[in-house]
Steps between C-alpha positions, in 0.01 A plus 500: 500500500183758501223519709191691509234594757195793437284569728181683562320618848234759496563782744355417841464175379579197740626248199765492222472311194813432313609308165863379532738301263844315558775445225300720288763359180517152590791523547712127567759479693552220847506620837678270678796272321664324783721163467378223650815321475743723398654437177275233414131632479273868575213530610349818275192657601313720234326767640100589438330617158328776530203524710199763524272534766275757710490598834209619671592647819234603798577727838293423794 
């Protein structure tokens, strides 16, 4: 799986701004598989699609 994060924070500057991205290829796969009764049934979990978002960030 690929993330991404870029960020940006002018010099002196008491903030960051960044643009971020998780499972960049949408990738599919589960992140937990666990039986529940072993033998008889799972319990799969699939994990997240991919997600984008920004973070603004501010020092005080």
């Amino acid at each position: 799986m690929t993330n991404l994060r870029v960020a940006y924070s002018a010099e002196g500057a008491s903030w960051e701004l960044a643009g971020w991205m998780k499972n960049v290829f949408d990738e599919q796969y589960m992140l937990h598989n666990f039986a529940i009764n072993p033998g008889v049934s799972t319990n799969p979990t699939p994990a997240a699609p991919r997600t984008a978002g920004a973070t603004l960030t501010v020092w005080f």
